[in-house]
N, C-alpha and C positions, 0 to 999 in steps of 0.2 A: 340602661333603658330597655336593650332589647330584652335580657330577663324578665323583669317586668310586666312588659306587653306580654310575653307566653305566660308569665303568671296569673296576670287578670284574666287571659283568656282562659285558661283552665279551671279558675273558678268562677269563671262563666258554663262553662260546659258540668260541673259538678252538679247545675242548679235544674241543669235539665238530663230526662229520663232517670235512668239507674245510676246520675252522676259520673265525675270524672273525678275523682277524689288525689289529696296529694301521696306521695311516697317519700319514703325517708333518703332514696337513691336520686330521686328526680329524675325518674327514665318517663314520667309520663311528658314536662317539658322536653324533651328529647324528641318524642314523638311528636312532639306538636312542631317542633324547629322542623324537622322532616317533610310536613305536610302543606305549612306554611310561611309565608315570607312575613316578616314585619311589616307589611301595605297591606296582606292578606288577614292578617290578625288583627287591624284597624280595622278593614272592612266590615271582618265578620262579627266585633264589639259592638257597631254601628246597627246589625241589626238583631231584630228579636225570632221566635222560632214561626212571627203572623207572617205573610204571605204578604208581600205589598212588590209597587211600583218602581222602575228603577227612577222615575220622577220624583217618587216619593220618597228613596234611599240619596239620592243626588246631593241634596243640601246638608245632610247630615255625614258625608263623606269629603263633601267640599269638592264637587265635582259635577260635571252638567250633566244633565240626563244622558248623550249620547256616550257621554264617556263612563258613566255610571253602567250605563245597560253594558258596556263592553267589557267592565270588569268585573259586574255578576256575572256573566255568560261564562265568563272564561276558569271562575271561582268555582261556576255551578258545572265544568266541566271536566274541573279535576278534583272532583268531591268532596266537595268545603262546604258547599250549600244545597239547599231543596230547590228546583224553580219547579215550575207547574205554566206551563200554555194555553191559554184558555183565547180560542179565535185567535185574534191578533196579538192578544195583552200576554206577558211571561211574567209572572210574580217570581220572587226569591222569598225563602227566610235562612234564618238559622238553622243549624240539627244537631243534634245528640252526636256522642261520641259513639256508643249502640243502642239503636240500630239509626247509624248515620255512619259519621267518617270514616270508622271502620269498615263498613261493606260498602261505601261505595268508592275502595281504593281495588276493588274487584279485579280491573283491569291493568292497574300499576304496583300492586300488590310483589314487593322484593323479599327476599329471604332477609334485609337488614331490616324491616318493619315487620314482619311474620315474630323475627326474636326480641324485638322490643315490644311488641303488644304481649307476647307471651309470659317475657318477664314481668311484666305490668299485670297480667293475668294474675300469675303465682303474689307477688308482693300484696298487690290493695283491691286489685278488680272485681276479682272472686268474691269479695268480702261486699261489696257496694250491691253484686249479682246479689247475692243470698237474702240479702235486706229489703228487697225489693221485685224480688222475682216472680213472684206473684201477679202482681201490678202488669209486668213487663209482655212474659210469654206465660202462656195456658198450655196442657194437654189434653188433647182430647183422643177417644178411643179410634183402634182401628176399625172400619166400619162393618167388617164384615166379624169382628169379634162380640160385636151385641146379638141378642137374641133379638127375632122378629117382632115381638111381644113387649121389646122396650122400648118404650118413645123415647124418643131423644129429641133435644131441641136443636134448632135448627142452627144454631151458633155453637151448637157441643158436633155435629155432622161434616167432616170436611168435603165431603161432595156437594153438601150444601152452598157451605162458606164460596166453594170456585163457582159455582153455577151461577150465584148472585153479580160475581166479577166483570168488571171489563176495563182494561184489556186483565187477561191471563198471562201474566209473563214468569219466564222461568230462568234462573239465574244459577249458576255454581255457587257451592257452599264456600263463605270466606273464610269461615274456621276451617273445617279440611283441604282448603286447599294454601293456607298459611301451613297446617302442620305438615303438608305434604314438599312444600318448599324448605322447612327444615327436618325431611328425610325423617318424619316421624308418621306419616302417612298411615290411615287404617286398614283403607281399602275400600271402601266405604263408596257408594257411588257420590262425586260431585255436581249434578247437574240437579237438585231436587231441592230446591228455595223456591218459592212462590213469590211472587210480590206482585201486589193486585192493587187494580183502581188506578187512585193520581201516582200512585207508588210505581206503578208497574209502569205505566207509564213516563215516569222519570228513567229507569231500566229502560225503555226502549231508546227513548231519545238519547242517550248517551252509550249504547252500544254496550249494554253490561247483562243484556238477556234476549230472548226469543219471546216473541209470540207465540201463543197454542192455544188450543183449542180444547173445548171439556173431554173430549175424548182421550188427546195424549194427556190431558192431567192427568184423569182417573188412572191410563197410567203408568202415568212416574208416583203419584201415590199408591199403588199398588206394589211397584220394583221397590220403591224407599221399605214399604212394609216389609218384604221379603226379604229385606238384607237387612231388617232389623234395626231400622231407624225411627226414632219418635215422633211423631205430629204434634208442633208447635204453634198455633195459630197467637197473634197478637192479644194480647188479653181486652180485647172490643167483640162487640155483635158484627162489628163492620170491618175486620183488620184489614193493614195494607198491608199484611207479608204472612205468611204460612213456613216455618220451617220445617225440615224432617231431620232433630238429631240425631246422634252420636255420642255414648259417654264418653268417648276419647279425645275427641276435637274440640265440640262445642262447648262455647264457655258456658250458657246457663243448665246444659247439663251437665259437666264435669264442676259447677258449681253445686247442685243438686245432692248430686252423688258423695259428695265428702260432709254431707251433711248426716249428722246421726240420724234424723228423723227428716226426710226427703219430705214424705205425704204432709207434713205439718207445711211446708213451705212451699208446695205446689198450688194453683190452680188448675183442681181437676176435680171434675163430679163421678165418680167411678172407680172403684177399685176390685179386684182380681181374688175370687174364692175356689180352692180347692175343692174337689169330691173324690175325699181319700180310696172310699168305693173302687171309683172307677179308677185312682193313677198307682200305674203303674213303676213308678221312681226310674223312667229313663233317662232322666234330667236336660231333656230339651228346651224344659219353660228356663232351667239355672242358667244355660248359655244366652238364651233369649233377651234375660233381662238387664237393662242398663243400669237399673239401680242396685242391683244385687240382696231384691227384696225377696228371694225363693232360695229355701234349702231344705235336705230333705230329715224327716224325724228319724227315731230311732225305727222305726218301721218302715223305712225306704219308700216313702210318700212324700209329696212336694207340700212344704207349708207356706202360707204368703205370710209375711212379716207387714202388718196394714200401718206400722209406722215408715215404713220405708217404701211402700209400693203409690205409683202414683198416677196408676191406671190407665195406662197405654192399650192394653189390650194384646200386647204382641207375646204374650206366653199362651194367650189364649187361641190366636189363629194356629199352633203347630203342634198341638197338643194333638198326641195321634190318636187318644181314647175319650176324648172331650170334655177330660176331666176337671177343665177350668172353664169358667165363668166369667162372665165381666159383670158387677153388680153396680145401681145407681149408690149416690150416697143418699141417706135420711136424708130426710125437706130439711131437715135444719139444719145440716152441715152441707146444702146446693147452695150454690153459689152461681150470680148473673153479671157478666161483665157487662163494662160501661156500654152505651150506646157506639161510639166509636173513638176516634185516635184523639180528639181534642180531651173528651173525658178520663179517657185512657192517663194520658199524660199529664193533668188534674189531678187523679187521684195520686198515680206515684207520687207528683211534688208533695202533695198532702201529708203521704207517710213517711216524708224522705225530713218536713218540714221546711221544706224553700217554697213556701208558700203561707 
């Protein structure tokens, strides 16, 4: 019976976001026994990823409202569910495995769940990322790597994206700091996740980020840039979270990266051209880059590889002779995300076909 119930709930969670696919080991029901009780995994069958009432979740749990609201609270308080406060009224739904159960174990986060999400990484995760990544997280450039001269849209600008926010909340990374729990740490600064709006505020309310203001955003996205992190904003005009990867931690970019052709599988409008002219082959942009889209010709010049580059921008701010570029893509290969997170998640189910 108990197997069971973690089965159904795993192919419950497959059908949302970038899926929770099975494994031939069954470490993903592993994880799930971890996070939840069998009363916990009824509950959470019980509801959908809408936003409703504990009045409304009550009868479908076999339980009165007063004791319903008590075991959302407490489900939405060790990050099993989304609730949302609006005045008086707290809705619950369901969430994704990422970006849900996973980062919001933020604060309970062990070195035995750091190695089971990892193994689950390597076995089937990677593989659900890749199919879907797209859909999921976007890249957009660093801001100071465009030229004055290029408009960018205000959904491709992340001082944009924060400025639009409220609240600003800022959270540690769960990938680096999982891999930092099993002693495979980058270095990398932890403190640079965004998660903005009704997002950011679930992060507040459960004590898993700070409030700030546009000022310290600008920044920790300016520190993340310097140490050579990428800017991931949700793939909406509206997201509720902004990451700054790592090819070594984070799963949708060390998903990215093991992919022969990255740019084919990214959402991103821009990518990074050389002016052999001017570089000088000191190979700053080759350390820079997380995809390992630069190498240098037979004439010790830096060439971008445009299947692999997925224009971040970060080979372009350290370029000491300014030999690189960040370029738009053609109008026919720009590309416009959904309006926001409901469309967002829409279109993934779309491409994933659970929908």
């Amino acid at each position: 019976m108990t197997d069971s119930v973690f089965r159904t709930l795993q192919q419950r969670l497959d059908n949302y976001s970038m899926g929770f696919p099975a494994t031939a080991s069954g470490i993903e029901i592993k994880i799930l026994e971890k996070l939840f009780s069998v009363a916990d995994a009824g509950v959470f069958l019980a509801l959908s990823p809408k936003l409703e009432t504990p009045e409304a979740i009550a009868p479908r749990i076999g339980e009165t409202p007063e004791k319903a609201a008590s075991i959302l609270a407490d489900m939405s308080d060790r990050g099993l569910l989304f609730s949302l406060k609006r005045g008086d009224t707290i809705r619950y739904g369901a969430i994704p495995f990422v970006h849900g159960l996973f980062e919001f174990q933020i604060n309970k986060m062990d070195k035995e769940l750091a190695a089971m999400v990892r193994q689950y990484m390597v076995e089937e995760f990677k593989n659900a990322m890749s199919s879907s990544l797209s859909s999921f997280l976007r890249v957009i450039p660093v801001h100071k790597s465009l030229e004055s001269r290029t408009r960018v849209a205000a959904y491709d600008d992340a001082i944009k994206i924060l400025e639009k926010a409220d609240p600003i909340v800022i959270s540690e990374c769960s990938c680096r700091k999982s891999s930092t729990l099993l002693d495979k740490a980058c270095g990398k600064p932890l403190e640079v996740c965004f998660m903005l709006g009704s997002m950011g505020q679930y992060y507040l309310d459960h004590d898993m980020g700070r409030r700030i203001d546009i000022k310290e955003a600008g920044e920790i996205l300016a520190m993340a840039h310097d140490a050579g992190l990428v800017t991931q904003p949700a793939t909406s005009k509206n997201p509720s979270g902004m990451c700054n990867c790592c090819g070594d931690c984070c799963g949708p970019l060390t998903s990215l990266k093991g992919h022969p052709k990255p740019a084919d599988m990214v959402f991103s409008n821009h990518f990074a051209r050389v002016d052999s002219d001017l570089c000088t082959g000191c190979e700053t942009c080759l350390e820079r880059c997380q995809m390992d889209a630069i190498l240098l010709d037979q004439d010790m010049h830096a060439l971008v590889n445009r299947d692999r580059c997925i224009g971040c921008g970060l080979c372009v701010t350290t370029c000491p002779t300014a030999a690189i570029t960040l370029e738009q893509k053609d109008t026919d290969l720009y590309q416009v995300p959904p309006e926001n997170s409901f469309e967002q998640m829409m279109t993934m189910a779309q491409k994933r076909g659970v929908v």
